[in-house]
C-alpha positions in Angstrom: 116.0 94.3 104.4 117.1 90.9 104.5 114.8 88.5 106.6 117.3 85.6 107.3 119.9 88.1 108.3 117.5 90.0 110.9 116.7 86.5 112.4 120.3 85.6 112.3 121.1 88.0 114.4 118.0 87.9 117.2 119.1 84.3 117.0 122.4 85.2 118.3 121.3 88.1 120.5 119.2 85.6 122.3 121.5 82.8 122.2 123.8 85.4 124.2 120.8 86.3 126.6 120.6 82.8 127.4 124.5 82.7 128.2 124.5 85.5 130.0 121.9 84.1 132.3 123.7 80.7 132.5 126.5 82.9 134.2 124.1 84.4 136.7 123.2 81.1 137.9 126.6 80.0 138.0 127.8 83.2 139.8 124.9 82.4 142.6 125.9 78.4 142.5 129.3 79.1 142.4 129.6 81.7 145.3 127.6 79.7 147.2 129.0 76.9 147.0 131.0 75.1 150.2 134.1 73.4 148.8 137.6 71.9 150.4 140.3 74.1 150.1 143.1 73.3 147.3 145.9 70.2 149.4 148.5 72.0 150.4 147.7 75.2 151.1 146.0 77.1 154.4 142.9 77.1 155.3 142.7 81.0 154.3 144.8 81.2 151.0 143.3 78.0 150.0 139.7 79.8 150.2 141.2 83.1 148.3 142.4 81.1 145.7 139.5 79.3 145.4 137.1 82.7 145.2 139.6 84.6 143.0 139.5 81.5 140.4 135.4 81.6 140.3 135.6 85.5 140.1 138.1 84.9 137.4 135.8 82.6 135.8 132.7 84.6 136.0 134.2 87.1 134.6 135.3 85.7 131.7 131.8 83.9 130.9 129.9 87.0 131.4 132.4 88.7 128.8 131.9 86.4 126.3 127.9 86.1 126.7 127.7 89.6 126.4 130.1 90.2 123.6 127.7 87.6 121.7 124.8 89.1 122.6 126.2 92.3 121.5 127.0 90.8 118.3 123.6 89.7 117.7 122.4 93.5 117.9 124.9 94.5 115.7 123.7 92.0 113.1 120.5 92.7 113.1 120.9 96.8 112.8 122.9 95.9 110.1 120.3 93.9 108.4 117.5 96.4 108.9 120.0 98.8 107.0 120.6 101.1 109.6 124.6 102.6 110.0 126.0 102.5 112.8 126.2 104.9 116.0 129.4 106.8 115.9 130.8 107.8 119.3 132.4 111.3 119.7 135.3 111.5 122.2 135.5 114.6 124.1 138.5 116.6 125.0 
């Protein structure tokens, strides 16, 4: 077992814990938040566009937090040596 490689990946696992908390706050900042429609368009498109861009966003943060974080896992099961879980699919 490799000792850097286990901390390696916790490292990254939290590191991706922390993102994924970063969007949380965002999401409740973000959703929350009271802002002037985009010039140019009504007062209701303006609003949807402006929700649809943070859900858009969200979204994409709290992909890429957990896809690190999952990352992290993977390193460390690797470095403790142990294989991989294979899925099944079912007909």
């Amino acid at each position: 077992m490799d000792k850097g490689a286990r901390i390696a990946g916790l490292a990254t696992f939290v590191v991706g814990l922390v993102l994924m908390a970063l969007v949380f706050m965002s999401a409740s900042r973000l959703l929350n938040a009271k802002d002037v429609p985009p010039v140019g368009l009504t007062t209701i498109t303006g609003e949807l566009y402006v929700l649809l861009t943070r859900i858009l966003s969200l979204f994409v943060m709290g992909f890429i937090a957990s896809a690190v974080a999952g990352r992290g896992v993977q390193m460390y099961q690797a470095a403790r040596g142990k294989p991989p879980v294979e899925r099944r699919e079912e007909a």
